[in-house]
LOGU-878014 format. One record per residue (C-alpha): residue number from 1; residue in one letter; x, y, z. Coordinates in nm, 3 decimals. Layout:
N
 num residuo      xx      yy      zz
 NUM       a       X       Y       Z
...
REM end
This chain:
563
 num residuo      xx      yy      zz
   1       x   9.176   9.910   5.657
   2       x   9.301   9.937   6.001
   3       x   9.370  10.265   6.163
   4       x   9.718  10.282   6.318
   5       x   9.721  10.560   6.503
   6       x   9.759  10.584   6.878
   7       x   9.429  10.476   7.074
   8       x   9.363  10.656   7.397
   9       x   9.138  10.509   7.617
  10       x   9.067  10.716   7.951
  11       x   8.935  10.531   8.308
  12       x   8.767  10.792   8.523
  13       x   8.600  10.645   8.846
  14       x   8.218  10.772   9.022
  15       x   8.049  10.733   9.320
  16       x   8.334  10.707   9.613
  17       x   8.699  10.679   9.566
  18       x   8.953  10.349   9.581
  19       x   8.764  10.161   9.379
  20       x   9.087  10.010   9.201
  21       x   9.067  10.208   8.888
  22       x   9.428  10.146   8.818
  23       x   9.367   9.791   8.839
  24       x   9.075   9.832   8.575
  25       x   9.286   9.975   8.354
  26       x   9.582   9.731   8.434
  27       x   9.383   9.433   8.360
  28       x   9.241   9.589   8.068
  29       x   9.614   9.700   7.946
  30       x   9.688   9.330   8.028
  31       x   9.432   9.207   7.772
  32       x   9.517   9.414   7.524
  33       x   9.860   9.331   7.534
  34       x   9.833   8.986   7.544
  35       x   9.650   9.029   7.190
  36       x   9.987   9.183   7.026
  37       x   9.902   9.513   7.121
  38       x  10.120   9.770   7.223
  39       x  10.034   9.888   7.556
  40       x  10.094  10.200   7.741
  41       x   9.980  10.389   8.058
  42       x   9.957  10.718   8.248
  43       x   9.827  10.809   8.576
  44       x   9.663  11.219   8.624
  45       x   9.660  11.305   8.996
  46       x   9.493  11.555   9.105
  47       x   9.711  11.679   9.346
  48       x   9.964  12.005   9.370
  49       x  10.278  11.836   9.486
  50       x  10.549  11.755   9.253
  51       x  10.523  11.385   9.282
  52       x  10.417  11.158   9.575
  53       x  10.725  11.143   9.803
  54       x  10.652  11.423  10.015
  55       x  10.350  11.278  10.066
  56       x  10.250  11.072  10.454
  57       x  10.202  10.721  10.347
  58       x   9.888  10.705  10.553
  59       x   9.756  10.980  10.362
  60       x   9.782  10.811   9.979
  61       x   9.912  10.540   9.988
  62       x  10.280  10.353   9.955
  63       x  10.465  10.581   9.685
  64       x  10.555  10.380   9.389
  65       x  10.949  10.377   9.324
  66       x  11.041  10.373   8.946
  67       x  11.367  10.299   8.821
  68       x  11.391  10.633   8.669
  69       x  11.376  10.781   9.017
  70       x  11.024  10.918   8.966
  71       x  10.796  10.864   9.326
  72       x  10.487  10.813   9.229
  73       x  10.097  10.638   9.311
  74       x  10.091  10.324   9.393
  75       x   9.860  10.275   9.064
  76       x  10.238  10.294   8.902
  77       x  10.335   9.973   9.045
  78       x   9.994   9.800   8.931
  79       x  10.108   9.923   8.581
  80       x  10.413   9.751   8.636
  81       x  10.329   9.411   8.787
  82       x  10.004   9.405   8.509
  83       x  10.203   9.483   8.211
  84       x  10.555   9.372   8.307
  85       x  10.670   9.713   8.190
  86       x  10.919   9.960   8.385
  87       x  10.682  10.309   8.451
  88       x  10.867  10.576   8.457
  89       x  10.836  11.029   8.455
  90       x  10.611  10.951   8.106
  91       x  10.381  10.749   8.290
  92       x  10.294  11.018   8.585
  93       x  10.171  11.352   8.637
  94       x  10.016  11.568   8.891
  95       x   9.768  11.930   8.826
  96       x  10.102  12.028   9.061
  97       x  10.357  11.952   8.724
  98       x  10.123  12.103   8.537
  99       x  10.067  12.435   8.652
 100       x  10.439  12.430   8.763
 101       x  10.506  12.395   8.391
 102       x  10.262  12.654   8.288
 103       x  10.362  12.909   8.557
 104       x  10.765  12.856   8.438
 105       x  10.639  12.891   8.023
 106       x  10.495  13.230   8.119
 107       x  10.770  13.346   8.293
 108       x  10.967  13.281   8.041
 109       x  10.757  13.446   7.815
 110       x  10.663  13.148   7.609
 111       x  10.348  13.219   7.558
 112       x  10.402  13.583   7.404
 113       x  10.224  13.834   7.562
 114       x   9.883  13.596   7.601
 115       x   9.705  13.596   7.885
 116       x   9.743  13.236   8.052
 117       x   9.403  13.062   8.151
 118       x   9.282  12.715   8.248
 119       x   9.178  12.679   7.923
 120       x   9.356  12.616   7.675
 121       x   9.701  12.665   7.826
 122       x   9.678  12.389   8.090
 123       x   9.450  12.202   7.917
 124       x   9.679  12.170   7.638
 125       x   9.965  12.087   7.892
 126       x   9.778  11.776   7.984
 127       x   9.671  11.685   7.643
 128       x  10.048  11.718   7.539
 129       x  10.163  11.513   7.847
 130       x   9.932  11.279   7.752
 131       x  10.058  11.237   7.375
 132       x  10.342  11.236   7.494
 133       x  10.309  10.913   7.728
 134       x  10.107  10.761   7.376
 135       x  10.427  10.801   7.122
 136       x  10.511  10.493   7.003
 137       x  10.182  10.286   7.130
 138       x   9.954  10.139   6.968
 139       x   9.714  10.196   7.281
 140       x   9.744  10.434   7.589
 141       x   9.507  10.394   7.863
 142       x   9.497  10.735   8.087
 143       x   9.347  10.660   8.504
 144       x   9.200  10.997   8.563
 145       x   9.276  11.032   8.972
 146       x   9.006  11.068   9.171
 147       x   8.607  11.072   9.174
 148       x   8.380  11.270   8.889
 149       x   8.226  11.564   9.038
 150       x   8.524  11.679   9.185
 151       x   8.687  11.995   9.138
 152       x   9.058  11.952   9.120
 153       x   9.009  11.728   8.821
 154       x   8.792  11.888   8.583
 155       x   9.035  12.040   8.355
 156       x   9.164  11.597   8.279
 157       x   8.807  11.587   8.176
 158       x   8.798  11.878   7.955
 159       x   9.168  11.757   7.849
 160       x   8.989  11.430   7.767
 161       x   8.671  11.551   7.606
 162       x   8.909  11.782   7.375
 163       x   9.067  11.507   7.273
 164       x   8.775  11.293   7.153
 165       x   8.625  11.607   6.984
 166       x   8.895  11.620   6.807
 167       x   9.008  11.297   6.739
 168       x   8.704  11.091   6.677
 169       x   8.708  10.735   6.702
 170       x   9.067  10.747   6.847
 171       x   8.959  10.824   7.218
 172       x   8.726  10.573   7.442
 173       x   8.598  10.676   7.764
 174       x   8.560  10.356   8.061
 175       x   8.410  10.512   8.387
 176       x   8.427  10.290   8.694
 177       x   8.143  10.302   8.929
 178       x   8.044  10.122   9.255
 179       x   7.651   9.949   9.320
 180       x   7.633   9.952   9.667
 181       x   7.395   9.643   9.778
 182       x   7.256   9.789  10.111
 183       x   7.159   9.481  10.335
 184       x   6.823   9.613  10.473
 185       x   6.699   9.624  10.097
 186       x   6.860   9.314   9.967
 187       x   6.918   9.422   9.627
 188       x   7.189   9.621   9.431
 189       x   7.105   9.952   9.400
 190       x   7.220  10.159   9.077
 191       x   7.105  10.477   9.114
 192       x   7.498  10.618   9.277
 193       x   7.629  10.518   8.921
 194       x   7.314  10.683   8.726
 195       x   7.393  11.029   8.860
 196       x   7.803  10.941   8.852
 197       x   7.694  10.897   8.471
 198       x   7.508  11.232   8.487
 199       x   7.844  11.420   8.650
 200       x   8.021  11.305   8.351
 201       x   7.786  11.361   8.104
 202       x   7.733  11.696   8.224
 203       x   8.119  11.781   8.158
 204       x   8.051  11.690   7.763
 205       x   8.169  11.345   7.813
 206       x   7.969  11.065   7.709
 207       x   8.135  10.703   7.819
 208       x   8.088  10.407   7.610
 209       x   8.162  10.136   7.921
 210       x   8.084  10.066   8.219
 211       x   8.261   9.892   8.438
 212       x   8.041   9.823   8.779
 213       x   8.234   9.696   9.122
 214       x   8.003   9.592   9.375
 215       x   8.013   9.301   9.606
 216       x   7.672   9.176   9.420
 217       x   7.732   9.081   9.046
 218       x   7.426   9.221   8.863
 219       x   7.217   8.990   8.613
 220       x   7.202   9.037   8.284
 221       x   6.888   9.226   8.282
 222       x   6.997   9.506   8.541
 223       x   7.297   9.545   8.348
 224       x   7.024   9.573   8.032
 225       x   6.795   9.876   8.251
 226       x   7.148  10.030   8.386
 227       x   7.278  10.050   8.000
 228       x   6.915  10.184   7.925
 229       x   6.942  10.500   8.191
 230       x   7.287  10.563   8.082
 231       x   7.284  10.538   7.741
 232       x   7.562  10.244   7.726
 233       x   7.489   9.911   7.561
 234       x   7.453   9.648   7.779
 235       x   7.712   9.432   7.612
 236       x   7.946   9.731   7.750
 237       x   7.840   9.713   8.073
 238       x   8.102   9.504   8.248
 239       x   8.102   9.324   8.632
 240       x   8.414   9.389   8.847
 241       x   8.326   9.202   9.169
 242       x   8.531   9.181   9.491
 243       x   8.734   8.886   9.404
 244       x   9.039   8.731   9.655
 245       x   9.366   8.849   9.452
 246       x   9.337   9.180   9.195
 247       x   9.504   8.926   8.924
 248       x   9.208   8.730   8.832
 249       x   9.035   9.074   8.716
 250       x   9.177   9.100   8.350
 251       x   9.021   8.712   8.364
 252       x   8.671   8.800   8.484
 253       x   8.706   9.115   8.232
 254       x   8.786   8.810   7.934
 255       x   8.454   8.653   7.963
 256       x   8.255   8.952   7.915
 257       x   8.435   9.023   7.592
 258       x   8.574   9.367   7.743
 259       x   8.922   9.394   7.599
 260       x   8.716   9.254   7.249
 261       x   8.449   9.506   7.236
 262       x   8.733   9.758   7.316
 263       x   8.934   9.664   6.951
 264       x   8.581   9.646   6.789
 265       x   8.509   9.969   6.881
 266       x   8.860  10.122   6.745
 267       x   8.816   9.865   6.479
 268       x   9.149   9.682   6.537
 269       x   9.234   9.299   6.484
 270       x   9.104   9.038   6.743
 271       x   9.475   8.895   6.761
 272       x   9.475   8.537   6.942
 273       x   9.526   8.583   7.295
 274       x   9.831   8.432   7.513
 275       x   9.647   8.401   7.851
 276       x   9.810   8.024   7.966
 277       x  10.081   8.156   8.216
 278       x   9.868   8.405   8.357
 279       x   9.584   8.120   8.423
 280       x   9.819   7.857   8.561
 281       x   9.931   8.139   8.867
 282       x   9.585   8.212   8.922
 283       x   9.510   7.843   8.921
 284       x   9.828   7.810   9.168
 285       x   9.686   8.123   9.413
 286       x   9.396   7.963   9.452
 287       x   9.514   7.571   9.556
 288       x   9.499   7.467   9.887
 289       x   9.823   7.503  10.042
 290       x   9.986   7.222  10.231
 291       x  10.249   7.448  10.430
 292       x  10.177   7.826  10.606
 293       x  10.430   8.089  10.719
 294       x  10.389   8.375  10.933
 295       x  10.580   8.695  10.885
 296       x  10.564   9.019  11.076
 297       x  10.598   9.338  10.952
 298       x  10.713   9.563  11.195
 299       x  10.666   9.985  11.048
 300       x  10.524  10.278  11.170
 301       x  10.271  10.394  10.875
 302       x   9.979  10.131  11.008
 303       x   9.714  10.298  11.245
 304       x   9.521  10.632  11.108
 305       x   9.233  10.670  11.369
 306       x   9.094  10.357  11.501
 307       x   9.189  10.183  11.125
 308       x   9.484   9.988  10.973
 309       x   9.540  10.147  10.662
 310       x   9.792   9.865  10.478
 311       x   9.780  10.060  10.145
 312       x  10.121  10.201  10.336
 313       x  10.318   9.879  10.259
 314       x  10.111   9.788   9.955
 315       x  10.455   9.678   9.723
 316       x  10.616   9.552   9.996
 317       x  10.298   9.295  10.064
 318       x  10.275   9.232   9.704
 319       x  10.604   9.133   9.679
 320       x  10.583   8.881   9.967
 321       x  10.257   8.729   9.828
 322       x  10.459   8.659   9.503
 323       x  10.709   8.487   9.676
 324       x  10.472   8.256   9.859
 325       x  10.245   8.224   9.555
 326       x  10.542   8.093   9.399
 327       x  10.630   7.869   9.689
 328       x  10.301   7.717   9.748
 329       x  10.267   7.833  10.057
 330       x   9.952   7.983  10.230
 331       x  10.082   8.365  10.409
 332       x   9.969   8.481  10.735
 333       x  10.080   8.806  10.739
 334       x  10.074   9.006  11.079
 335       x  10.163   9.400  11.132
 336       x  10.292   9.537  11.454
 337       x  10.352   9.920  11.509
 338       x  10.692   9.998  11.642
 339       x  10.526  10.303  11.812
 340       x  10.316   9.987  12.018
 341       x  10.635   9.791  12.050
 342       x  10.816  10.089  12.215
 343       x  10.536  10.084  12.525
 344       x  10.437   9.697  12.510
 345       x  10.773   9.526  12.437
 346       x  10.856   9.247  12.235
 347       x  10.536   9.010  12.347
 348       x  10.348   9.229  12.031
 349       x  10.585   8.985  11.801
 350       x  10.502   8.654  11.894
 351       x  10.692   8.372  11.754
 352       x  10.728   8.466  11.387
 353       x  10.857   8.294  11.089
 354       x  10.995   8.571  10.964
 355       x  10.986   8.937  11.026
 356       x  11.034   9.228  10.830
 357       x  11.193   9.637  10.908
 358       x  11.054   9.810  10.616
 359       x  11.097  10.144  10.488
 360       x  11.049  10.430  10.719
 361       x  11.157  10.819  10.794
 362       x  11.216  10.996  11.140
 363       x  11.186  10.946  11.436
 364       x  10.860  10.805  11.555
 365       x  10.874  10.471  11.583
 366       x  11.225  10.414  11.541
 367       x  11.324  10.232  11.898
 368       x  11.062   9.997  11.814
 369       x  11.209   9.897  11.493
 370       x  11.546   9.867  11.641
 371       x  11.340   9.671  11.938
 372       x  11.196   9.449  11.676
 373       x  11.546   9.369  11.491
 374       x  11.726   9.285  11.829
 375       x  11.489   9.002  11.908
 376       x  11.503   8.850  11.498
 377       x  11.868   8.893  11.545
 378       x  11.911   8.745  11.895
 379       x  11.582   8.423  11.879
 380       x  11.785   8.394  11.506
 381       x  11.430   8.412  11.317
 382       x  11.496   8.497  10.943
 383       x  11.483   8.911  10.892
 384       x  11.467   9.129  10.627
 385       x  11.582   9.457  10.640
 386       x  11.452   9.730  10.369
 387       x  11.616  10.060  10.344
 388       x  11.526  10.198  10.706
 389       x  11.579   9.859  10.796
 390       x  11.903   9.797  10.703
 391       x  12.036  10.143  10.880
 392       x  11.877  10.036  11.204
 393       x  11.977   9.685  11.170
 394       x  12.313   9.839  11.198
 395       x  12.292  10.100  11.481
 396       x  12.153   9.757  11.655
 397       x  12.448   9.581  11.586
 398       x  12.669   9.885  11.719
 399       x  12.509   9.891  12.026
 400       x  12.408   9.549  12.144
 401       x  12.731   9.409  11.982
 402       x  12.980   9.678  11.947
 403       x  12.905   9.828  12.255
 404       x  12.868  10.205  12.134
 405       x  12.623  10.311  12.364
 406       x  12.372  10.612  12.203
 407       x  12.498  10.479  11.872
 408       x  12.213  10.597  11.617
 409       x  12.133  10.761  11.329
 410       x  12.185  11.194  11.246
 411       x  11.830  11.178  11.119
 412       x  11.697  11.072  11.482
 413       x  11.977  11.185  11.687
 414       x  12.168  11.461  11.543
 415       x  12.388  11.501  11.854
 416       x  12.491  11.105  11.905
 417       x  12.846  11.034  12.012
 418       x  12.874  10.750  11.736
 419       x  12.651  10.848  11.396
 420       x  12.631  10.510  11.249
 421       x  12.404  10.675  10.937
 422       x  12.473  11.035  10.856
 423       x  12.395  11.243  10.562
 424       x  12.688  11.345  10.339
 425       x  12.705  11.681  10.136
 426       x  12.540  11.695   9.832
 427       x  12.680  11.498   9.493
 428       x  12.529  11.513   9.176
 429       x  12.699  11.206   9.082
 430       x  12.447  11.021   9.360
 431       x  12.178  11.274   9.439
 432       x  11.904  11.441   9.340
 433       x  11.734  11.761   9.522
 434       x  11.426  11.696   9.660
 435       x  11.377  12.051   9.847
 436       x  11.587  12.319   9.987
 437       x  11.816  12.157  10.264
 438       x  11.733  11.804  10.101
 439       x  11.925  11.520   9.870
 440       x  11.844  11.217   9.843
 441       x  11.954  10.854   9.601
 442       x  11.658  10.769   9.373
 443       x  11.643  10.520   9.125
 444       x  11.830  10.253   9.052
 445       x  12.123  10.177   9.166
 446       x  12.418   9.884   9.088
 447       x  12.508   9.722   9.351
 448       x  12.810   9.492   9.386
 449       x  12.819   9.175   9.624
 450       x  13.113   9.022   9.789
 451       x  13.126   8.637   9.600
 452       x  13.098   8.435   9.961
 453       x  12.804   8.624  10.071
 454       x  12.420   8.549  10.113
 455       x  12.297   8.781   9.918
 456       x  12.558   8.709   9.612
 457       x  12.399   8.307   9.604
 458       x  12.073   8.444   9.656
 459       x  12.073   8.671   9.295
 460       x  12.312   8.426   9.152
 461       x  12.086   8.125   9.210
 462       x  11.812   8.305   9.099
 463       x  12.022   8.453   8.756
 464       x  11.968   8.798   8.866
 465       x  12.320   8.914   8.832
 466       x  12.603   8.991   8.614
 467       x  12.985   8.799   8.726
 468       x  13.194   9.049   8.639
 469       x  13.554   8.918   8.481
 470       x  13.863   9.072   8.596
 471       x  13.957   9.240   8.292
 472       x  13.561   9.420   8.303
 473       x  13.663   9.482   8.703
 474       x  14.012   9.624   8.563
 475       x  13.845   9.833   8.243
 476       x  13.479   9.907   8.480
 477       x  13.700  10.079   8.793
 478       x  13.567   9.880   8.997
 479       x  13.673   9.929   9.363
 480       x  13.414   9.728   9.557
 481       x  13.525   9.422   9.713
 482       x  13.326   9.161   9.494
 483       x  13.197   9.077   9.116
 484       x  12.884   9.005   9.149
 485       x  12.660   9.294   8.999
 486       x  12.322   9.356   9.047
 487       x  12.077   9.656   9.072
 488       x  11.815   9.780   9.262
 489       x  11.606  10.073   9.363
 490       x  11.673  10.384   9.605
 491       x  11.463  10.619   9.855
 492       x  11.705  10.738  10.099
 493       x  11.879  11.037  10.223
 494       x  12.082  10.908  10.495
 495       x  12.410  10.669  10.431
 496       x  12.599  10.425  10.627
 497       x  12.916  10.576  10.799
 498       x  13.253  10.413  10.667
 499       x  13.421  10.580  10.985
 500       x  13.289  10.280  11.180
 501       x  13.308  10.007  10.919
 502       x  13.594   9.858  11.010
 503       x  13.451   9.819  11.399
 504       x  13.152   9.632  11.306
 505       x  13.320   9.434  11.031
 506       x  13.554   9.329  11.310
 507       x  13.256   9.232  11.509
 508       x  13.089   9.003  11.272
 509       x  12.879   9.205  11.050
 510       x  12.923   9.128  10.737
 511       x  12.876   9.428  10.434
 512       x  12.808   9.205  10.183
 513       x  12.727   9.476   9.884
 514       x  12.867   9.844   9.787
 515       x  12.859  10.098   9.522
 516       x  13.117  10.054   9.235
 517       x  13.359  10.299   9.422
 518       x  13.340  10.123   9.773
 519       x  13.174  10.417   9.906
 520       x  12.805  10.351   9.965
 521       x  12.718  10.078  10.189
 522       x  12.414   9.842  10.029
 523       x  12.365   9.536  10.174
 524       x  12.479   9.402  10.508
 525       x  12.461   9.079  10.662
 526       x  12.514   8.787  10.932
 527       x  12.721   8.455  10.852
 528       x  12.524   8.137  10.841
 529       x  12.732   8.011  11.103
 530       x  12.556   8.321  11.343
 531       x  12.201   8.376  11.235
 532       x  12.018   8.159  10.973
 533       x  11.907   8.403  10.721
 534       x  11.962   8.784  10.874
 535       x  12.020   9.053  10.533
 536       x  11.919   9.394  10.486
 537       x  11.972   9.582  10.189
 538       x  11.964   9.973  10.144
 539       x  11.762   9.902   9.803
 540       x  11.408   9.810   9.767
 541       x  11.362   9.517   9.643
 542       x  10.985   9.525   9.643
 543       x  10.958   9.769   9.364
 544       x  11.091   9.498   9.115
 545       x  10.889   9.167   9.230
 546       x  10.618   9.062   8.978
 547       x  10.374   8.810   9.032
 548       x  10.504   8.583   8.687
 549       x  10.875   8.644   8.863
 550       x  10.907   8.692   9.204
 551       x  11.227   8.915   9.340
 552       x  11.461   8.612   9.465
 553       x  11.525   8.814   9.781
 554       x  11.149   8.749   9.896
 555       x  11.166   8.409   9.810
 556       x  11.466   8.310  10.008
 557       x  11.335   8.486  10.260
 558       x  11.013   8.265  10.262
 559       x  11.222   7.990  10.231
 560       x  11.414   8.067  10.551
 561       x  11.149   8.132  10.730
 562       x  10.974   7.773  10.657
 563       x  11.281   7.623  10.819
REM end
């Protein structure tokens, strides 16, 4: 008889840290689901912020946008692209949440006179959390953030070993370790991951798989001695190598039976896998390509020290490597920092296919990016502007078209005699607090497109909209200018000013895409008969591209840009 209660499966990670736990547990996930299984996830950071907006980019990482609003690690997006699933509050939390929660309980006296302690009060927070994220799954897999020993994430660990104390046979432990293969001995070494085993051991935890990266792929025998020291059986000892795209892992992970020893272990069904799509792109990623593109990505989150940290723009990459892996096309992808571009001019750029204003906040960097958009407006080379990009593809146009000399945005130049982007007082219709003094749009968003426009063919080729009829327009309220409905994701504060609409309409620009009310600007853009492929959009498309479907937007794009 077959069990059906919730599984929880729990990825912690040894030895050093970014060693792609959330795509262990993605790939995993991926498995499992592909068996009939009904697959959830939840990432535990360790830190005390609220959620990962406030966060640098260089610091952690590209925050993941979810639909719900919720700004979160980058694992999130992993989740998302792996399991073709939308990731959401449920699917996050930080030790930050956590105590917050615990703090607010006691002050509300909820926890009647008791005095509140690590354990069991937040300890039971996270195990709750983590039900919680479980209900309605047949599986939940839970990435522990960071690296076993540490401090800030002991109490997931006594959350975790709580649970399978409890719970036995409903909670599987996967620890992710790295075998460094040092060249001056010429042989992986394991001895990192025998005392990562030890750390977690020593916390009452006792894992029952291994999963090993390491640039060497270990033999069946040192995977034999390694299961040996650590008490694991060698059949659960499974090879992660360094491979060239993250989305041949849950392949690799196949042929060493990982997602089957998992259901043997719970003792659920070996349902037929459905692994054919997912083969046939990996089959296409890795084909010689016949054509090659070049697009440059001109931001400011790039250098930290003498290092180029691209983790900062991980969605945004992803997304364009869909786009070409759809198209066949080999990328070469190039990053310039506006800060550079500023000093060194517009010789940094080259001659790109395509380039790329992505997301972005103050005012370091920003003359760069406006730098970068004049010369893809003016040499007509196809750009893409995201969020940040599309405001400063528009104080651009003000100046170098308009003429409105000092035109800019409030959040760079609060004192500019023409405030192209400003912020607007706080709506709860729109905005969310983020902090005292601070709105901002998160989540998505619809969106609707004028019918003659780029971007309107663009999601109509690609069936990503909804025509509106004139009695829904009528019945709806609709007061933007076109029927063509779509949605996408927001991160923004700042907003477009409709006091100078009318100017740069008259000019040529082209606002191809507002909010239902004809309030919000969303999407702006050149005519054909101007620039061959020149759009920016106040969403983020990037958040929504998936490697089985990529967003249309980057695929144009690529298409443009091979002209």
């Amino acid at each position: 008889m077959v069990n059906k209660s919730t599984k929880y499966i729990f990825v912690s990670g040894g030895v050093l840290s970014g060693l792609g736990k959330g795509v262990v547990a993605s790939s995993l996930g991926f498995l499992l689901q592909n068996r009939g299984y009904n697959v959830g996830a939840i990432k535990c950071e360790n830190y005390i912020n609220i959620d990962s907006g406030t966060i640098n980019p260089i610091e952690h990482g590209d925050p993941f946008l979810c639909e719900d609003g919720l700004e979160a690690d980058m694992d999130l997006g992993t989740y998302e692209r792996f399991l073709n699933q939308e990731m959401g509050h449920k699917n996050f939390t930080t030790m930050g949440q956590i105590y917050k929660t615990v703090i607010d309980r006691e002050r509300s006296f909820g926890y009647k006179g008791e005095d509140v302690e690590a354990i069991p009060h937040v300890s039971d927070e996270i195990i709750s959390r983590i039900k919680s994220a479980g209900e309605g799954r047949d599986i939940i897999i839970i990435e522990l953030g960071g690296t076993a020993g540490e401090y800030q994430n002991m109490l997931y660990y006594e959350a975790c070993r709580i649970m399978k104390a409890k719970m036995p046979g409903q909670v599987l432990n996967i620890h992710v370790s790295y075998v460094p293969l040092p060249r001056h001995i010429g042989e992986p070494k394991t001895m990192p991951t025998q005392l990562s085993i030890k750390t977690v051991m020593s916390m009452g935890i006792m894992p029952e798989f291994l999963v090993l990266r390491s640039e060497a792929v270990l033999d069946k025998r040192r995977r034999y001695l390694l299961g040996l020291k650590t008490s694991v059986s060698g059949d659960n000892v499974i090879m992660a190598p360094d491979l060239d795209t993250i989305y041949e892992l849950p392949l690799i992970f196949a042929k060493q039976n990982l997602d089957r020893n998992v259901l043997k272990y719970f003792g659920l069904n070996l349902r037929q896998p459905a692994l054919g799509a997912w083969k046939k792109m990996i089959r296409n990623i890795q084909s010689k390509k016949k054509k090659q593109i070049q697009i440059v990505i001109a931001g400011k989150y790039i250098a930290t020290g003498d290092y180029e940290l691209l983790d900062s723009y991980a969605s945004l990459i992803e997304a364009i490597k869909h786009a070409c892996w759809h198209l066949n096309i080999e990328l070469k992808l190039k990053f310039v920092n506006t800060e550079d571009l500023e000093q060194q001019g517009v010789k940094l750029l080259g001659k790109p296919d395509g380039l790329i204003v992505p997301i972005g906040w103050g005012s370091r960097g920003a003359e760069g990016k406006i730098i970068a958009i004049k010369f893809a407006r003016e040499k007509k080379i196809p750009y893409l502007g995201l969020c940040y990009g599309m405001q400063l593809a528009c104080v651009e146009f003000a100046r170098n078209v308009v003429g409105l000399t000092g035109a800019n945005s409030v959040e760079i130049n609060p004192d500019t005699p023409y405030p192209i982007i400003h912020d607007i007082p706080m709506n709860e219709k729109y905005q969310l607090i983020k902090g005292q003094g601070t709105s901002m749009r998160l989540g998505a968003y619809d969106c609707y497109l004028k019918n003659d426009s780029l971007a309107a063919a663009i999601y109509n080729k690609h069936r990503q909209a909804e025509i509106l009829t004139p009695s829904q327009i009528k019945s709806q309220n609709v007061k933007a200018k076109g029927n063509v409905k779509i949605s996408e994701r927001h991160r923004h504060r700042y907003e477009f000013n409709n006091a100078f609409r009318e100017q740069l309409e008259k000019a040529g620009l082209v606002i191809s895409g507002t909010s239902k009310d004809d309030f919000f600007v969303e999407m702006v853009e050149l005519p054909k008969s101007i620039h061959p492929f020149f759009l920016a959009t106040q969403g983020h498309p990037e958040y929504k591209s998936n490697p089985l479907k990529p967003h249309p937007v980057f695929i144009e794009f690529i298409k443009a840009g091979l002209k």
